[in-house]
PDB file of N, CA, C and O in Angstrom:
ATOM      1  N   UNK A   1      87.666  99.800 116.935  1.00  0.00           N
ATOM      2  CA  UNK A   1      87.550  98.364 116.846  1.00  0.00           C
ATOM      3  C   UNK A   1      88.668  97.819 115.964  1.00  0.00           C
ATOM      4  O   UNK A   1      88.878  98.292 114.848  1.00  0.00           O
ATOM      5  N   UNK A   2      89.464  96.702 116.538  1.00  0.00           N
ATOM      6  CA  UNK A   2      90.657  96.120 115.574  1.00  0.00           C
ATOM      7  C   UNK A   2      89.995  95.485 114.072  1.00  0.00           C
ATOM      8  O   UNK A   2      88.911  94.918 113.935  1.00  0.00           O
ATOM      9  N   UNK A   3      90.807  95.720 113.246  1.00  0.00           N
ATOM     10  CA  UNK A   3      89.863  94.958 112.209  1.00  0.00           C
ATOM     11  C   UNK A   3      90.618  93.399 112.218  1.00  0.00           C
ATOM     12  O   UNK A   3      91.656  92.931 112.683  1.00  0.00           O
ATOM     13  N   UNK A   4      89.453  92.896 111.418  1.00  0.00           N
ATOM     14  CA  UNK A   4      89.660  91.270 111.261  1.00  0.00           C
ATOM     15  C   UNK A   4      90.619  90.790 110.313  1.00  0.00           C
ATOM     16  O   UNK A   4      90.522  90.756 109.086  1.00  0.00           O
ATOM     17  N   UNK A   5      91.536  90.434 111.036  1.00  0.00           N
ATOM     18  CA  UNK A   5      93.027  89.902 109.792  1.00  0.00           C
ATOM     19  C   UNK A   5      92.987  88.298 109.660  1.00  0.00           C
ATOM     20  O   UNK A   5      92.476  87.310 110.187  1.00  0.00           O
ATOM     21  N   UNK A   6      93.720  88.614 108.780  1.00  0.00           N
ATOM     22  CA  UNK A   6      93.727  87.158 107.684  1.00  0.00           C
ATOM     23  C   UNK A   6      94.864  86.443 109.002  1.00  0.00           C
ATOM     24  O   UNK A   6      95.694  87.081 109.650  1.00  0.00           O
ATOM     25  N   UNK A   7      94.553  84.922 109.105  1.00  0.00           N
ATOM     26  CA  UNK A   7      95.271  84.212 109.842  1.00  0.00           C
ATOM     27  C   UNK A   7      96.041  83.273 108.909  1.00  0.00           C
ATOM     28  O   UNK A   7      95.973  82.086 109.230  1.00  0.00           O
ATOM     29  N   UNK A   8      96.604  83.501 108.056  1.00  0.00           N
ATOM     30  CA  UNK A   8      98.157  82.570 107.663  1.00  0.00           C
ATOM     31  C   UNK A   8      99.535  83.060 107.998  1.00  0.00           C
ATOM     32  O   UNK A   8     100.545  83.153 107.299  1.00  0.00           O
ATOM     33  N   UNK A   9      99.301  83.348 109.265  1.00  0.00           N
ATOM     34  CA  UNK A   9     100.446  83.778 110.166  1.00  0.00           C
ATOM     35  C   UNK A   9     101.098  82.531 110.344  1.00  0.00           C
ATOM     36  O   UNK A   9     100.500  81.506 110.676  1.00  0.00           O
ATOM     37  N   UNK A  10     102.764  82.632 110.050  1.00  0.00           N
ATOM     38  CA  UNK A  10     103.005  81.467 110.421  1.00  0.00           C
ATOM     39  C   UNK A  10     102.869  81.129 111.821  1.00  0.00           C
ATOM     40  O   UNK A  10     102.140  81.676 112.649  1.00  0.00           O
ATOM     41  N   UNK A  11     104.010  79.735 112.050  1.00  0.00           N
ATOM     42  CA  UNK A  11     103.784  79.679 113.222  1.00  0.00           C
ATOM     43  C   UNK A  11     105.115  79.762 114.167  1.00  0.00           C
ATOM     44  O   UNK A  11     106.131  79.561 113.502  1.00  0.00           O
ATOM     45  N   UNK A  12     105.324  79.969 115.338  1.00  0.00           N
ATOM     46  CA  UNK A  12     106.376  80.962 115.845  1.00  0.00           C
ATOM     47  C   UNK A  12     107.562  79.091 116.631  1.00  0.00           C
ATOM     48  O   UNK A  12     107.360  78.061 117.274  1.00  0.00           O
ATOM     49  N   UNK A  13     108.347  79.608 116.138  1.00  0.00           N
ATOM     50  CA  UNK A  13     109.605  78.694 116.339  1.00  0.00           C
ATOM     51  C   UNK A  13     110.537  79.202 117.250  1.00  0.00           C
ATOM     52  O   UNK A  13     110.653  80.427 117.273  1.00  0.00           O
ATOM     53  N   UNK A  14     111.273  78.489 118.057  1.00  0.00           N
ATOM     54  CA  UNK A  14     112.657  78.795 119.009  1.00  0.00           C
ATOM     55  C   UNK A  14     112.715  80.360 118.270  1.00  0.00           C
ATOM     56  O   UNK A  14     111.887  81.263 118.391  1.00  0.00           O
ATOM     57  N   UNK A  15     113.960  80.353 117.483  1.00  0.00           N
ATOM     58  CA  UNK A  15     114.989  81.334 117.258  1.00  0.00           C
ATOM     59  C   UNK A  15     113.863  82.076 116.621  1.00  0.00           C
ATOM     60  O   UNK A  15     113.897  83.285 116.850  1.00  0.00           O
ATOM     61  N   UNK A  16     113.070  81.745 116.028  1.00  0.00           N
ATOM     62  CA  UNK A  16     112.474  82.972 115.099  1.00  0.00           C
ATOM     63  C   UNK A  16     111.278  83.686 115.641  1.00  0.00           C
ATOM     64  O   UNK A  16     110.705  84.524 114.946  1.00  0.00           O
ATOM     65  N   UNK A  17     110.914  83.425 116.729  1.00  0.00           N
ATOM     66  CA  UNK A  17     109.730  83.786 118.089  1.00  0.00           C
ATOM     67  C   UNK A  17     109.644  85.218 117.911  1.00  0.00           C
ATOM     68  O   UNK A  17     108.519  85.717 117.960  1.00  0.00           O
ATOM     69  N   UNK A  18     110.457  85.820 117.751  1.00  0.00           N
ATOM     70  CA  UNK A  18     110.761  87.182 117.901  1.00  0.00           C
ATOM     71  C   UNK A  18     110.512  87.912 116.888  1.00  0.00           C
ATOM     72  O   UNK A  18     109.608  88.747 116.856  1.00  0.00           O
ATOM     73  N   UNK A  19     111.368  87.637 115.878  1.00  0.00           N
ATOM     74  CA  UNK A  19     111.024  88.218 114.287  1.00  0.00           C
ATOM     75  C   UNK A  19     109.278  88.074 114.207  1.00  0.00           C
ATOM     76  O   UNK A  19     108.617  89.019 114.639  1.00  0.00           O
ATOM     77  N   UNK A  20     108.718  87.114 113.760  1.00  0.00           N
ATOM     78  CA  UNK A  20     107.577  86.665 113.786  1.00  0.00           C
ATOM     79  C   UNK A  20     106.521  87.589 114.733  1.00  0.00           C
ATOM     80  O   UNK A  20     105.524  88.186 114.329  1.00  0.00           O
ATOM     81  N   UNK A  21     106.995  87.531 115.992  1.00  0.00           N
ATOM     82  CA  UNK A  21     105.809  88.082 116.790  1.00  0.00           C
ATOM     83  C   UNK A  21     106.144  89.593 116.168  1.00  0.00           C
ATOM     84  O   UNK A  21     105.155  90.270 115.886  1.00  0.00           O
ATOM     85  N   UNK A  22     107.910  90.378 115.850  1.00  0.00           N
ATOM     86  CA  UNK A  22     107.286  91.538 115.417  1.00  0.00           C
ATOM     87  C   UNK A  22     106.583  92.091 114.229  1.00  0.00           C
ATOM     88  O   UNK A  22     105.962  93.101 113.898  1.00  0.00           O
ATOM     89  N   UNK A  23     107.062  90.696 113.638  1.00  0.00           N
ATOM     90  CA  UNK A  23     105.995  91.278 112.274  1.00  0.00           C
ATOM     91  C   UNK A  23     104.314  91.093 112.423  1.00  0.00           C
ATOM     92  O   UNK A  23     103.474  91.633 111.704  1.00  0.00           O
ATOM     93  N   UNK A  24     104.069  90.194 113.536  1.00  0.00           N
ATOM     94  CA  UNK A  24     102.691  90.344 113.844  1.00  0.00           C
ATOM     95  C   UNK A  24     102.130  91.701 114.221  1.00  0.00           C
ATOM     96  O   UNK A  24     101.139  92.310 113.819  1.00  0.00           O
ATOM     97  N   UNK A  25     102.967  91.961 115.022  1.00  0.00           N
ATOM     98  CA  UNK A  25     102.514  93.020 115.800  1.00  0.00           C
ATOM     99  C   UNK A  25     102.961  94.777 115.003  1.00  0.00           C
ATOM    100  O   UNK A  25     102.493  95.888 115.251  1.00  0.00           O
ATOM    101  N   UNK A  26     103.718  94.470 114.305  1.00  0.00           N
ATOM    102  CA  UNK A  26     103.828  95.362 113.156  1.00  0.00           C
ATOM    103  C   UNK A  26     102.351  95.530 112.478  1.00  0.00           C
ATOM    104  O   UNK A  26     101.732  96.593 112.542  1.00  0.00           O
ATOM    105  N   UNK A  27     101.767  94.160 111.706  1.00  0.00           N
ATOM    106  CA  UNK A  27     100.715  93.944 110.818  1.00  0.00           C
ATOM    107  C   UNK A  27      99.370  94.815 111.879  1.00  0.00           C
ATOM    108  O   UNK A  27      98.647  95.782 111.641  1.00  0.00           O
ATOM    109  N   UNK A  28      99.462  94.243 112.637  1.00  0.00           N
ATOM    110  CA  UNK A  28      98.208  94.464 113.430  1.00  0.00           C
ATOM    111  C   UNK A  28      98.064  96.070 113.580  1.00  0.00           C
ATOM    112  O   UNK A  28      97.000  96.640 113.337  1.00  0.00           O
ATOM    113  N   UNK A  29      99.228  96.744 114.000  1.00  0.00           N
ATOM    114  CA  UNK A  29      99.533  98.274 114.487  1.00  0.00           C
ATOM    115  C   UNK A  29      99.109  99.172 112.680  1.00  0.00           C
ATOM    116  O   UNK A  29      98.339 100.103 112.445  1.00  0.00           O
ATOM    117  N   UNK A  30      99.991  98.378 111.756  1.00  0.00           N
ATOM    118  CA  UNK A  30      99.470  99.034 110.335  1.00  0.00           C
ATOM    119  C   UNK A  30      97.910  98.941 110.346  1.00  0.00           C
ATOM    120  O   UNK A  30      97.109  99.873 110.272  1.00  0.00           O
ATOM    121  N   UNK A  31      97.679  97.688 110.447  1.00  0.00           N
ATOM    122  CA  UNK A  31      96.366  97.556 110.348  1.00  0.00           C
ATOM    123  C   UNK A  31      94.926  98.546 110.921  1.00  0.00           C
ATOM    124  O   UNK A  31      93.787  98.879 110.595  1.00  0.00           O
ATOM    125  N   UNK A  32      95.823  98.676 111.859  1.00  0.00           N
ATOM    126  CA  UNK A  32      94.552  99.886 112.881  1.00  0.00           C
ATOM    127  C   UNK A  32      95.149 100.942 112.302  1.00  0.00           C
ATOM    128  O   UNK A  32      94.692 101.953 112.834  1.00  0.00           O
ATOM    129  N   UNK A  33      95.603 101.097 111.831  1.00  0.00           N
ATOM    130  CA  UNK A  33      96.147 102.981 111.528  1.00  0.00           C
ATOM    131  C   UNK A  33      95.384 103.305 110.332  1.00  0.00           C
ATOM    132  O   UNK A  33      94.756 104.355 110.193  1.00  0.00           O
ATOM    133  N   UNK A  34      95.462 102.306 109.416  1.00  0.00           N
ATOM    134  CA  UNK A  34      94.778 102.376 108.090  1.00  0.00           C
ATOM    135  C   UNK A  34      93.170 102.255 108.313  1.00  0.00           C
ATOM    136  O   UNK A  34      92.241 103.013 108.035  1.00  0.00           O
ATOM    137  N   UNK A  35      93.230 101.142 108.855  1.00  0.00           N
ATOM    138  CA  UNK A  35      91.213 101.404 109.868  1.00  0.00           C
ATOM    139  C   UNK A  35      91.021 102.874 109.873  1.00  0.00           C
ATOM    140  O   UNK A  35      90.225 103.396 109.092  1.00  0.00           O
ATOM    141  N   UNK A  36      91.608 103.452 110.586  1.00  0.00           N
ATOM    142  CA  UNK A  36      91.458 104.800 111.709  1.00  0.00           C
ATOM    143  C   UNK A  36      91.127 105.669 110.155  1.00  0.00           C
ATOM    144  O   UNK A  36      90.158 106.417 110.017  1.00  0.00           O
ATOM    145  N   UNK A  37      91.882 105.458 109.355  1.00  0.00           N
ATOM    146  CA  UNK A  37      91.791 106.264 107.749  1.00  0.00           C
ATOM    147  C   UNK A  37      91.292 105.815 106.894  1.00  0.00           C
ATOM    148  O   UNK A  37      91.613 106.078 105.735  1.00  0.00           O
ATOM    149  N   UNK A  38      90.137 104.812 107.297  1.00  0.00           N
ATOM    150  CA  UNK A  38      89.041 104.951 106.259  1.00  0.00           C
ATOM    151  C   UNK A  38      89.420 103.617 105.407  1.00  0.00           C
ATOM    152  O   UNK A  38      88.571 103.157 104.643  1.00  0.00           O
ATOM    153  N   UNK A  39      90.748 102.966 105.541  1.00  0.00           N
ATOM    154  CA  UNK A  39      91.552 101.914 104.515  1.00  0.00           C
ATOM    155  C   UNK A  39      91.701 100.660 105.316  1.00  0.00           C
ATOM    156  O   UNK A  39      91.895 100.443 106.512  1.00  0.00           O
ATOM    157  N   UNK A  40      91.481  99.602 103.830  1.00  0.00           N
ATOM    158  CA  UNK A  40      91.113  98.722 104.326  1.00  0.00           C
ATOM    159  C   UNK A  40      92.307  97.790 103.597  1.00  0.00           C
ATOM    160  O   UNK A  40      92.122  97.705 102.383  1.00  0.00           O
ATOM    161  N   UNK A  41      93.558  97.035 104.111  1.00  0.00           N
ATOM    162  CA  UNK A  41      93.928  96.587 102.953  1.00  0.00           C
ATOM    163  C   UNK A  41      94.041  94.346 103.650  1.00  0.00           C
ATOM    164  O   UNK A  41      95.085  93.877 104.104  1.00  0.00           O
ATOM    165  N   UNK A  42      92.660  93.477 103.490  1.00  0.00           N
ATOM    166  CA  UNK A  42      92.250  92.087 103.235  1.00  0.00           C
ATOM    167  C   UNK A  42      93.200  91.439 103.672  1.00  0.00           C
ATOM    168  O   UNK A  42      93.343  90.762 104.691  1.00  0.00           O
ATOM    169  N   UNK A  43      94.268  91.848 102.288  1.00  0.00           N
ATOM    170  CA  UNK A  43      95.119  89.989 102.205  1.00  0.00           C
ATOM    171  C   UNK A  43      96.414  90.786 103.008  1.00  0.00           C
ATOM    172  O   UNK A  43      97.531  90.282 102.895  1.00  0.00           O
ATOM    173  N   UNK A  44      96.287  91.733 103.623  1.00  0.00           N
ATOM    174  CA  UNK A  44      97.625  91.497 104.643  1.00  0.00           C
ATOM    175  C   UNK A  44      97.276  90.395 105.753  1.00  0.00           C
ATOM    176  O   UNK A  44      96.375  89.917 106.442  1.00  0.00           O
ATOM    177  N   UNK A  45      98.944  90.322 105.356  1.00  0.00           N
ATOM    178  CA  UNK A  45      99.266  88.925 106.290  1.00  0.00           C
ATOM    179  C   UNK A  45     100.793  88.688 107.069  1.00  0.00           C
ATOM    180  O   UNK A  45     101.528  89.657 106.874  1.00  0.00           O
ATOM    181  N   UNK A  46     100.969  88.387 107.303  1.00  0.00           N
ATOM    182  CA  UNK A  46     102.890  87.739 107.916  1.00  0.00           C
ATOM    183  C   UNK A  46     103.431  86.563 107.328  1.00  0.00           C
ATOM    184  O   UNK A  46     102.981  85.453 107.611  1.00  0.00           O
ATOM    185  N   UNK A  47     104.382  86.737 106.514  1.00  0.00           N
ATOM    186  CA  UNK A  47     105.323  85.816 106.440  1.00  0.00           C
ATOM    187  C   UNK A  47     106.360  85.406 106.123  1.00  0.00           C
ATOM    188  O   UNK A  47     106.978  86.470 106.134  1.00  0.00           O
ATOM    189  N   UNK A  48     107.036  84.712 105.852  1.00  0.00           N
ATOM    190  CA  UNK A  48     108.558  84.083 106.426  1.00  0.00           C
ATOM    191  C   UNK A  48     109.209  83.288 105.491  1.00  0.00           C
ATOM    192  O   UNK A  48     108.706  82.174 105.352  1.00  0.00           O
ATOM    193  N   UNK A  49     110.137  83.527 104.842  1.00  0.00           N
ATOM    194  CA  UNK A  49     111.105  82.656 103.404  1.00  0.00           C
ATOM    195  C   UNK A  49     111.019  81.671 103.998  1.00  0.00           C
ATOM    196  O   UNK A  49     111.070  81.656 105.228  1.00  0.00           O
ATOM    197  N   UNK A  50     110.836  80.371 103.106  1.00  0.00           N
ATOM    198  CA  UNK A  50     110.727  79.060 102.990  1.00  0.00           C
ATOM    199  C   UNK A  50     112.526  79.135 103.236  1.00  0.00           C
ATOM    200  O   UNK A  50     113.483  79.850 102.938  1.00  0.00           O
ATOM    201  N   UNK A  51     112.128  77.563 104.169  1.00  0.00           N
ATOM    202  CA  UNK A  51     113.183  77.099 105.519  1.00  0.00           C
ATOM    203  C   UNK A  51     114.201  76.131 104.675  1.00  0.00           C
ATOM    204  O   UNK A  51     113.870  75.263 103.868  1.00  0.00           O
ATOM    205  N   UNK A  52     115.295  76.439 105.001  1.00  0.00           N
ATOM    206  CA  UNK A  52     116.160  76.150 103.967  1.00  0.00           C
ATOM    207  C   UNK A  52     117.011  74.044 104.985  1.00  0.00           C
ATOM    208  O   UNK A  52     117.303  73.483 106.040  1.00  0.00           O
ATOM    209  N   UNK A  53     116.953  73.954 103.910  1.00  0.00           N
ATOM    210  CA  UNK A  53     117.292  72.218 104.732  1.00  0.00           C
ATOM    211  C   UNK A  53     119.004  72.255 105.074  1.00  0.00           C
ATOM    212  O   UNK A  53     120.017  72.695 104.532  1.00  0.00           O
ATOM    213  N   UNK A  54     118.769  71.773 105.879  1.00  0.00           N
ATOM    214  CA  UNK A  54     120.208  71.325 106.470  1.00  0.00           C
ATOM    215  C   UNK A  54     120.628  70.488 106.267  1.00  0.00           C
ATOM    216  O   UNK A  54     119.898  69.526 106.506  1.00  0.00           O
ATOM    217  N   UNK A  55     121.810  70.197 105.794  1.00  0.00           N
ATOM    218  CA  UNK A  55     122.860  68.746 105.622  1.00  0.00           C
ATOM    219  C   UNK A  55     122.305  67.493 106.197  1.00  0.00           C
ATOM    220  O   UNK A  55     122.215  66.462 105.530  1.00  0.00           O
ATOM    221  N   UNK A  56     121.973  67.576 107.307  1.00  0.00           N
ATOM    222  CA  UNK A  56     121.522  66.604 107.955  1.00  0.00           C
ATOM    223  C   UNK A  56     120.011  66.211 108.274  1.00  0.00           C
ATOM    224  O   UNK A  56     119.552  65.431 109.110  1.00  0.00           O
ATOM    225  N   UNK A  57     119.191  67.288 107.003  1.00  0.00           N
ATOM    226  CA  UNK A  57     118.208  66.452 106.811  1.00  0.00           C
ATOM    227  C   UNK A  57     116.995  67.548 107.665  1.00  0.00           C
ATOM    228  O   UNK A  57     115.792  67.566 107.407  1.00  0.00           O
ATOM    229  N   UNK A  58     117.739  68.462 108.777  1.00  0.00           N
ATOM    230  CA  UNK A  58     117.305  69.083 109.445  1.00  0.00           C
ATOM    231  C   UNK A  58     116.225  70.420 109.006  1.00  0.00           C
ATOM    232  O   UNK A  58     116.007  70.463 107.795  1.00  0.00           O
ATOM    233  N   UNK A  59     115.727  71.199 109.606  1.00  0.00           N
ATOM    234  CA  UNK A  59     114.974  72.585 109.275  1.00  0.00           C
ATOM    235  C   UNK A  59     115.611  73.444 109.408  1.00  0.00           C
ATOM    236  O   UNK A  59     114.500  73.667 108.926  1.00  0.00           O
ATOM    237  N   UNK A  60     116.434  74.454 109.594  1.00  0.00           N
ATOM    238  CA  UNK A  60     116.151  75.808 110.479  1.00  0.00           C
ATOM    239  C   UNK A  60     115.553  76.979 110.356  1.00  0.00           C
ATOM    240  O   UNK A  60     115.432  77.660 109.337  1.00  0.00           O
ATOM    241  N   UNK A  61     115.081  77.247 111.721  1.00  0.00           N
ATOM    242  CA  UNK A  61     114.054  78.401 111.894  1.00  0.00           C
ATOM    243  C   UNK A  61     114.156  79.299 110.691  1.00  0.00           C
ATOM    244  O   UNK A  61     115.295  79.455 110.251  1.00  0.00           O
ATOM    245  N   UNK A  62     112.783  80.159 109.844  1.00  0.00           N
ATOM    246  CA  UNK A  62     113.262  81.614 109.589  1.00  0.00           C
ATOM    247  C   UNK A  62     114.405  82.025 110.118  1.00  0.00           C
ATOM    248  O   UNK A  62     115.065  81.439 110.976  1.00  0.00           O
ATOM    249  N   UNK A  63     114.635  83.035 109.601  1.00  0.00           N
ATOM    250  CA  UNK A  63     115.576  83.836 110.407  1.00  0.00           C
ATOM    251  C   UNK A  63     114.672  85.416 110.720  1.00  0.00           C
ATOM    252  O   UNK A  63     114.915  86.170 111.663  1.00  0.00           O
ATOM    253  N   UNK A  64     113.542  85.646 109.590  1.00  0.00           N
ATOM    254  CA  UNK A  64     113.114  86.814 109.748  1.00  0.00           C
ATOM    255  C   UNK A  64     111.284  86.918 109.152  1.00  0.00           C
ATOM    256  O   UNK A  64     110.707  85.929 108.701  1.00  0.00           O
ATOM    257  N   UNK A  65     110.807  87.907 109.244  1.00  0.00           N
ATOM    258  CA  UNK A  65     109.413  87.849 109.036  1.00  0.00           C
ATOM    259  C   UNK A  65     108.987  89.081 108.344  1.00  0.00           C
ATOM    260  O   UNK A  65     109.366  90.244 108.480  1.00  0.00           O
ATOM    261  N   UNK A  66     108.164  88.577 107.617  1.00  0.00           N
ATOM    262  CA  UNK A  66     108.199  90.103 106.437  1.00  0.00           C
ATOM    263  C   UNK A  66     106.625  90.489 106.562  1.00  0.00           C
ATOM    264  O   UNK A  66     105.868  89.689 107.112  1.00  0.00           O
ATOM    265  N   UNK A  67     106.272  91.382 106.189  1.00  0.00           N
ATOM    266  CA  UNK A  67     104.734  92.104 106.333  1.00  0.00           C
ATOM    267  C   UNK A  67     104.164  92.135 105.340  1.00  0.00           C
ATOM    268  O   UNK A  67     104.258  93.148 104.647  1.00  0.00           O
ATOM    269  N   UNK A  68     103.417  91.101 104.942  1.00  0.00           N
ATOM    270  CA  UNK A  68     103.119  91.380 103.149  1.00  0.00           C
ATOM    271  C   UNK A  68     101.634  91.934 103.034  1.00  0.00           C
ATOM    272  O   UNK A  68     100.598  91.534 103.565  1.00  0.00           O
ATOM    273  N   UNK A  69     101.845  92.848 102.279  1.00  0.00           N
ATOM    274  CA  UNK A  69     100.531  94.047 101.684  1.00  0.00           C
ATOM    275  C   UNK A  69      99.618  93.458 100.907  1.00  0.00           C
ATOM    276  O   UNK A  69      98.625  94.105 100.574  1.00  0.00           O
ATOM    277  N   UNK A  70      99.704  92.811 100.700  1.00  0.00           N
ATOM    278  CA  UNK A  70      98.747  92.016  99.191  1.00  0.00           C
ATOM    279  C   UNK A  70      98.772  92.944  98.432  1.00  0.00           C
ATOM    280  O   UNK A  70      99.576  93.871  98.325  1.00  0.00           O
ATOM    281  N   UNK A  71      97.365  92.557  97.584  1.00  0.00           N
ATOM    282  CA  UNK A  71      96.592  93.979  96.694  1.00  0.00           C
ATOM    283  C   UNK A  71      95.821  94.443  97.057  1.00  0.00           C
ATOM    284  O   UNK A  71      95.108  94.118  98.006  1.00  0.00           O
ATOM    285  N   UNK A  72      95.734  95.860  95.987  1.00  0.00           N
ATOM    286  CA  UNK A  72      94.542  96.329  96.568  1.00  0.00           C
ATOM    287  C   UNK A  72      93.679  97.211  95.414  1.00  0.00           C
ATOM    288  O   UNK A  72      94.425  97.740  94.590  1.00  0.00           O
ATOM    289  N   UNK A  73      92.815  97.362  95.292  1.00  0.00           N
ATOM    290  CA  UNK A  73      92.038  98.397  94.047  1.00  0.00           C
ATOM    291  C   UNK A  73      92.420  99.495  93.970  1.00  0.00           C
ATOM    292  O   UNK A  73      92.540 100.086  95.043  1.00  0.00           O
ATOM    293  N   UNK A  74      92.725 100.138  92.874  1.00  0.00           N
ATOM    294  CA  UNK A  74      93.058 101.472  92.354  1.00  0.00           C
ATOM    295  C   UNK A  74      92.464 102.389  92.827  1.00  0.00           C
ATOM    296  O   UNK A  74      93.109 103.418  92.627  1.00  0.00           O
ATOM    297  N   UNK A  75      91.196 102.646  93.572  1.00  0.00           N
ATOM    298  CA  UNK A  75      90.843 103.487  94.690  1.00  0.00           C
ATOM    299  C   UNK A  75      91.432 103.365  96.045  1.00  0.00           C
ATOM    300  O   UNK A  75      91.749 104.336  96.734  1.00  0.00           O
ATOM    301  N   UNK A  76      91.565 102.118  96.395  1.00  0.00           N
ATOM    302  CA  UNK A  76      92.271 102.139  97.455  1.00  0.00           C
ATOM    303  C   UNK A  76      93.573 102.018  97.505  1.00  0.00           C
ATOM    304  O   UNK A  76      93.914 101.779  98.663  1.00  0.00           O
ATOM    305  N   UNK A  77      94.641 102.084  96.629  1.00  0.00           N
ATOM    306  CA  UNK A  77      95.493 102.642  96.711  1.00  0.00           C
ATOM    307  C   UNK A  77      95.496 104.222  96.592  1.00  0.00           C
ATOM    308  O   UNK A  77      96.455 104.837  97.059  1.00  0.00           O
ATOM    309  N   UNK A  78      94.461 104.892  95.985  1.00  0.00           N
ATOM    310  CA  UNK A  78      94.583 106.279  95.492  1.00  0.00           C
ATOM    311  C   UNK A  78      94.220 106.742  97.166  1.00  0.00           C
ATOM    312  O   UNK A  78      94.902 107.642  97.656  1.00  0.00           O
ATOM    313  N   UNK A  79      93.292 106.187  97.874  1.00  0.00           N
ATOM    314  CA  UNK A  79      92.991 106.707  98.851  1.00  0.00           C
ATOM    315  C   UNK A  79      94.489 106.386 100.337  1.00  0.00           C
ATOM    316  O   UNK A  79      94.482 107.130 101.318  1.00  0.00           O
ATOM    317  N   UNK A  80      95.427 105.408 100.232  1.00  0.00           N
ATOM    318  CA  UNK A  80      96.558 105.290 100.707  1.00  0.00           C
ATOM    319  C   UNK A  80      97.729 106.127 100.241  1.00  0.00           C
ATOM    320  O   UNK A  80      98.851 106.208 100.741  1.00  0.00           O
ATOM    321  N   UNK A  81      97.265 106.687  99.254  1.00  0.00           N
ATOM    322  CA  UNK A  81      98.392 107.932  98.811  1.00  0.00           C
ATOM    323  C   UNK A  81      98.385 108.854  99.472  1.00  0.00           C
ATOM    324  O   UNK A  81      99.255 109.323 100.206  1.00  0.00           O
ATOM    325  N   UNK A  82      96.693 109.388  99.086  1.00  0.00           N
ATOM    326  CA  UNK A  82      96.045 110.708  99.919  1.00  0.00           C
ATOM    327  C   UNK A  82      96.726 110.891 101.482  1.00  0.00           C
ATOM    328  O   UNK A  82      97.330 111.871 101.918  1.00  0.00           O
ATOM    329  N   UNK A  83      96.399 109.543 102.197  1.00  0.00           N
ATOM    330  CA  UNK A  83      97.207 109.591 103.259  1.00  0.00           C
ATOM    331  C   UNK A  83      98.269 109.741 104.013  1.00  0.00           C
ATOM    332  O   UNK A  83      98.636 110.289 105.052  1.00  0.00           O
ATOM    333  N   UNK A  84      98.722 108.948 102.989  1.00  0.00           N
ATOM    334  CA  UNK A  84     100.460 109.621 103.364  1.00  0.00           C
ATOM    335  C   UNK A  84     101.033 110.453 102.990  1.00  0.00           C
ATOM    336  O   UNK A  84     102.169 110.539 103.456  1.00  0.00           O
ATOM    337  N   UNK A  85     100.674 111.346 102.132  1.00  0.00           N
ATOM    338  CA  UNK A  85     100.733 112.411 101.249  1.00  0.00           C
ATOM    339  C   UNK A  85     100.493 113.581 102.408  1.00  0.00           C
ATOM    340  O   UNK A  85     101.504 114.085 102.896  1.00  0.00           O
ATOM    341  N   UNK A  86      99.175 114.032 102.867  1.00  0.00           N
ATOM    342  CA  UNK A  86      98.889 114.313 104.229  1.00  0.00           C
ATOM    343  C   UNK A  86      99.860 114.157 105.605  1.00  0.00           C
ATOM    344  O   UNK A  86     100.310 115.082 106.281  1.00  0.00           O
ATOM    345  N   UNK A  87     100.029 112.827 105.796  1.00  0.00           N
ATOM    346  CA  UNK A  87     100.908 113.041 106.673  1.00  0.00           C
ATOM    347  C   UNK A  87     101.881 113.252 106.892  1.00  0.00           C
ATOM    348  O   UNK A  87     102.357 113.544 107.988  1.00  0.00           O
ATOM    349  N   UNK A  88     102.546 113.119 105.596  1.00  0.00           N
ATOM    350  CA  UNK A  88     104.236 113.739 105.594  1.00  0.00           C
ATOM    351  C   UNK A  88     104.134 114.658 105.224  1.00  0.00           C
ATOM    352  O   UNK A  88     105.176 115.068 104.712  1.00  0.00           O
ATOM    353  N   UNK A  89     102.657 115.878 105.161  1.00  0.00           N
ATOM    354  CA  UNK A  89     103.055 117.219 105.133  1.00  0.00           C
ATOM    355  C   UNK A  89     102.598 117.847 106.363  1.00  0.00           C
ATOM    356  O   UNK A  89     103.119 118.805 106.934  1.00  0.00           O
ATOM    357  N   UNK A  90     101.406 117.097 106.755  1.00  0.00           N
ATOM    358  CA  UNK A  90     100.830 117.761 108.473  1.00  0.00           C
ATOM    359  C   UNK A  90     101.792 117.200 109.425  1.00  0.00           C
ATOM    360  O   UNK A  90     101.688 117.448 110.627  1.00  0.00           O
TER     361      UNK A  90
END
């Protein structure tokens, strides 16, 4: 079962459609892997450096989309160690 993610995804623009959808789809793919291992990590979310103004008053798009981890409790990081710890030796 997918788990339930936080929706302050931005929202997807011309040029930046792409970046955006892969960091969605990045988030979502982490997201089930860590499910699958028992880990749970809330405040992940997607998002995107504040849009820098143009001369003319204008926006432009992101350019890129980042995967942010939030926090998480000192067990559950200890238990995200375990994991990868594991898998970069199995």
């Amino acid at each position: 079962m997918k788990p339930s993610l936080p929706r302050r995804t931005p929202q997807a623009e011309n040029a930046s459609t792409a970046k955006i959808q892969e960091a969605v789809d990045a988030r979502d793919a982490l997201a089930a892997a860590l499910t699958t291992a028992g880990i749970q990590l809330p405040a992940m979310d997607v998002r995107t450096p504040w849009r820098d103004a143009e001369g003319d008053g204008g926006v432009r798009p992101a350019g890129y989309a980042l995967v942010h981890l939030g926090v998480c409790s000192a067990p559950v990081a200890h238990a995200l160690a375990e994991v990868i710890r594991n898998g970069a030796t199995g």
